[in-house]
C-alpha positions in Angstrom: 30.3 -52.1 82.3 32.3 -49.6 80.2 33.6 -45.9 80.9 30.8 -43.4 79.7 32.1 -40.5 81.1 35.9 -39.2 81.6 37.4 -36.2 83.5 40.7 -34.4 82.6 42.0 -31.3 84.9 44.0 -29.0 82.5 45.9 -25.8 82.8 48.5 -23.2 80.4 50.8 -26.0 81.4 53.3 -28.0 79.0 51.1 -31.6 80.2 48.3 -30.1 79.6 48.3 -30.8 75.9 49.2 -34.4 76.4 46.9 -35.2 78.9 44.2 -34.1 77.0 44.9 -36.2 73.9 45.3 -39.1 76.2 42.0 -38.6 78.0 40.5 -37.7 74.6 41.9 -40.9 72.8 40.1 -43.0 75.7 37.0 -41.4 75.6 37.1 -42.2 71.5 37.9 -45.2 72.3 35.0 -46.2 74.8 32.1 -44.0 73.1 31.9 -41.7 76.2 31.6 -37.9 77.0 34.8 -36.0 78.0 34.9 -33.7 80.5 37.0 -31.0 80.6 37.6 -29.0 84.0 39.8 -26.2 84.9 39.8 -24.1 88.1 42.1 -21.2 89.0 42.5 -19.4 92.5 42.6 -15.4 91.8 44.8 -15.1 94.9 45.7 -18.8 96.2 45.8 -18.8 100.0 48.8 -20.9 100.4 50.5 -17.9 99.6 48.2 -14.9 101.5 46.3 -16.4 104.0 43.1 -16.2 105.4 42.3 -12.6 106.4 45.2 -11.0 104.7 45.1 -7.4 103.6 45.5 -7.2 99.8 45.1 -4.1 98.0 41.5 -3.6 96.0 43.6 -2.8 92.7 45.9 -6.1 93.3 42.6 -8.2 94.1 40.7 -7.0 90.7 44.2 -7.4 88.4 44.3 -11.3 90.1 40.6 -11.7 89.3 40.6 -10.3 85.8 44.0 -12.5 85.3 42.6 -15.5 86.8 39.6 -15.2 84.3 42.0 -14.7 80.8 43.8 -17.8 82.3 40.4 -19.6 82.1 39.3 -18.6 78.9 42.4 -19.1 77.3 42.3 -22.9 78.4 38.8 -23.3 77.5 39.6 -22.1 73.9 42.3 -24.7 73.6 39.5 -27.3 75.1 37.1 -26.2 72.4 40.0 -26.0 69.7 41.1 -29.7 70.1 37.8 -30.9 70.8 35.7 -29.1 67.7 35.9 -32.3 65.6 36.0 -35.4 68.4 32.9 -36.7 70.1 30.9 -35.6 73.1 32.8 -33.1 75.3 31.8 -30.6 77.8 33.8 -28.1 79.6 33.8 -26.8 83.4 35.5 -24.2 85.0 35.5 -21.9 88.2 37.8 -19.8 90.0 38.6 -22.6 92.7 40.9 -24.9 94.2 42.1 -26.9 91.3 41.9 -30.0 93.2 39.2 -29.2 95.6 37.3 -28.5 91.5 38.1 -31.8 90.6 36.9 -34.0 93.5 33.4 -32.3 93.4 33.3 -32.6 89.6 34.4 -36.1 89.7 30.9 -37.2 90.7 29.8 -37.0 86.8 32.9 -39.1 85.9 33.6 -42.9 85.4 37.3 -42.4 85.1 39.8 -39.0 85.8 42.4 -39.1 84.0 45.9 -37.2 85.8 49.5 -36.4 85.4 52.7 -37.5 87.0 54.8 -34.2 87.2 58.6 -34.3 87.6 58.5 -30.6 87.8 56.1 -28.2 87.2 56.1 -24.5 86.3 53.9 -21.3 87.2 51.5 -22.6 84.4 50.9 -25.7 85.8 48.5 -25.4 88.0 47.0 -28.9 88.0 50.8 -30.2 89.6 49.0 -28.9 92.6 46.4 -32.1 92.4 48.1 -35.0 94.2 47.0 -37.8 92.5 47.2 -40.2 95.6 45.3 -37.6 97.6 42.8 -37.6 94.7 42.5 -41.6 94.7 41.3 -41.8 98.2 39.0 -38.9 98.0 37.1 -39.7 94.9 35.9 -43.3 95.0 36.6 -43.4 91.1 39.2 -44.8 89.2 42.5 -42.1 88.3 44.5 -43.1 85.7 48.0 -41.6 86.5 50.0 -41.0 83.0 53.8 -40.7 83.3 54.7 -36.6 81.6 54.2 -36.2 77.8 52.3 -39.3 77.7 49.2 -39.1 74.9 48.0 -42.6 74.3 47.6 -45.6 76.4 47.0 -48.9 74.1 46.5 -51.1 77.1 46.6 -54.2 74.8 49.0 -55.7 77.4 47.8 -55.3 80.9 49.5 -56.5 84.3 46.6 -56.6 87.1 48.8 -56.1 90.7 46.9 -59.0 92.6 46.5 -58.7 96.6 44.1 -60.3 98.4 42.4 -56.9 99.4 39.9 -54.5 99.2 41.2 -52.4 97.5 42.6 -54.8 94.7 39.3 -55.9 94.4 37.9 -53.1 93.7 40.9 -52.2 91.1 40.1 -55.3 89.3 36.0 -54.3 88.7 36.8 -51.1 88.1 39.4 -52.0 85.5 37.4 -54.2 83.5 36.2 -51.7 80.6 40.3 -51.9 79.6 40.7 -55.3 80.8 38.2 -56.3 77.8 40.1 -54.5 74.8 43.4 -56.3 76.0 45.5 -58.6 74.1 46.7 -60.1 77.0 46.4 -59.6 80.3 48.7 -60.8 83.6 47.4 -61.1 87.1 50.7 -60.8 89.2 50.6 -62.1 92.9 54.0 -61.6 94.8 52.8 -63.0 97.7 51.7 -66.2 100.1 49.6 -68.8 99.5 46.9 -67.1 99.9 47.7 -64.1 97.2 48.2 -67.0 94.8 45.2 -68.6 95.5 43.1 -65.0 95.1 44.8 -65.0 91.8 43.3 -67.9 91.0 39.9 -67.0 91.8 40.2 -63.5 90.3 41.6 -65.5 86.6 38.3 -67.3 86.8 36.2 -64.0 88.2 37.9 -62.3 84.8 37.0 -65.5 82.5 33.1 -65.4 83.1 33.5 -61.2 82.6 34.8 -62.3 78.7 38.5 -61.6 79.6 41.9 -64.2 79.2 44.0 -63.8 81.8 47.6 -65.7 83.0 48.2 -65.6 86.4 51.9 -64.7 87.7 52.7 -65.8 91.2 56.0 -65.4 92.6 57.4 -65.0 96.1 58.4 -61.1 97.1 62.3 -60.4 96.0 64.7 -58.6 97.4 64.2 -55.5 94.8 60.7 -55.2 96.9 56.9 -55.4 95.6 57.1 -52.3 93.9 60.5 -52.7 91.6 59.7 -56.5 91.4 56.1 -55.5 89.5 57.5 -52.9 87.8 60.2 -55.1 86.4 57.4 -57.8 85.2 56.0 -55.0 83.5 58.5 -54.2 81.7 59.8 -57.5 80.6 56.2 -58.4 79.6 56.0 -55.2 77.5 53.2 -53.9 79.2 51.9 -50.3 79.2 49.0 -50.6 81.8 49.1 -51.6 85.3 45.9 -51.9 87.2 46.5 -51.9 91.3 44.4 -50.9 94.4 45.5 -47.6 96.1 46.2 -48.6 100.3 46.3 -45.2 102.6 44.2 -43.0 104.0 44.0 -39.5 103.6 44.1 -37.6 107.5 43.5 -33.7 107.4 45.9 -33.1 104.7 48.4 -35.5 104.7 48.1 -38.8 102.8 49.8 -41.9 104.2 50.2 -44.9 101.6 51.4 -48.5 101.6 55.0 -48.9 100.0 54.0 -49.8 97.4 51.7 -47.1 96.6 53.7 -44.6 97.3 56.6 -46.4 95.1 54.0 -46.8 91.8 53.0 -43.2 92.2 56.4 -41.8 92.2 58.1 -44.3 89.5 55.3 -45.4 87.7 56.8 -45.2 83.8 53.8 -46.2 82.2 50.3 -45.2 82.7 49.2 -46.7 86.2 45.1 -47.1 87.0 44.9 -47.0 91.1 41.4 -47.4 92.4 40.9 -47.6 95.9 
């Protein structure tokens, strides 16, 4: 199992830069294709509605903006791209993330951004990367801003005897195999510590090392407490299952989720 395709959303945006090295380092790094996808709205509807009156004249200056906007991203694409491997580029005059789950399909991994803020430029800040977790049924990796390079030689796996852990673990493998060293961490009961167990020997027979960390929840919380193992272990991958459900358009996560996507200060792969 490896990653032979990866997606990256980019925009005019300050991230956009990074994010694209980063998701063009991994796709280096694993022989596969990268995908790059941009979508613009000429007149977004969040601001106009359904049904509004808008001038013909405003309309066609939106359109013909929308569609500089677009070129001038895919130029960048093409620019950073013209000596690496494989790449392909994809663009519409869309909702950005509406763009990305539908493109998603040809893609093994999407690669995203955490924004602290984000400007008129960045119109990818508008992709909620736990909304896009749930809806895709791939793997996201979530960078931290300005983030362009992911080693993942130290990895700490966020063991819970779930579903969605599970499926965090198999579809982390292709960077669970490059690692150095690689920590399964169960803050739990007995029965989170004996999954860890299981999942250090499911991990063995797939060619991967692993040391299992099993500690009772502290008082800093699940979240903090992995976050802090993380740290002290030097680690700049986490590999966790996503818990929510997304319901019209709201998303409603575990803690812990929620905590990981808006903390997270290294590069966080949630699958769910």
């Amino acid at each position: 199992m490896t990653f032979t395709s990866v997606i990256v959303p980019l925009d005019l945006g300050a991230s956009s830069s990074a994010r694209l090295r980063l998701a063009g380092t991994l796709a280096k790094r694993f022989g596969a294709r990268l995908i790059g996808v941009a979508a613009r709205q000429s007149l977004p509807q969040n601001l106009y509605g359904r049904g509004a009156y808008i001038n013909s004249q405003f309309v066609d200056q939106a359109t013909a903006r929308a569609t500089d906007e677009l070129s001038q991203v895919e130029a960048r694409f093409r620019e950073v791209m013209a000596d690496a491997g494989e790449a392909e580029w994809r663009s519409a005059k869309a909702d950005p993330s509406a763009f990305l789950v539908e493109q998603a399909r040809s893609a093994d991994l999407v690669v995203v951004s955490r924004y602290r803020s984000a400007g008129i430029e960045d119109w990818c800040s508008s992709i909620e990367p736990g909304e896009l977790v749930l809806r895709l049924g791939r793997p996201v990796l979530i960078a931290p801003p300005s983030v362009e390079t992911v080693a993942a030689r130290r990895i700490v796996v966020a063991w819970k005897d779930t579903r969605e852990a599970r499926r965090a673990v198999s579809d982390g493998l292709p960077f669970l195999r490059m690692a150095d060293e690689v920590l399964i961490v169960a803050l739990g009961d007995e029965a989170d510590w004996k999954g860890a167990g299981e999942t250090q020997g499911y991990l063995s027979r797939h060619g991967v090392t692993a040391t299992t960390i099993l500690r009772s929840p502290s008082k800093l919380g699940v979240a903090a407490e992995l976050l802090l193992i993380a740290q002290q272990e030097g680690a700049d991958l986490i590999i966790a299952g996503a818990y929510g459900h997304a319901r019209m358009r709201e998303v409603i996560f575990g803690s812990v989720t929620r905590k990981l996507l808006e903390h997270i200060p290294v590069c966080c792969l949630l699958s769910h």
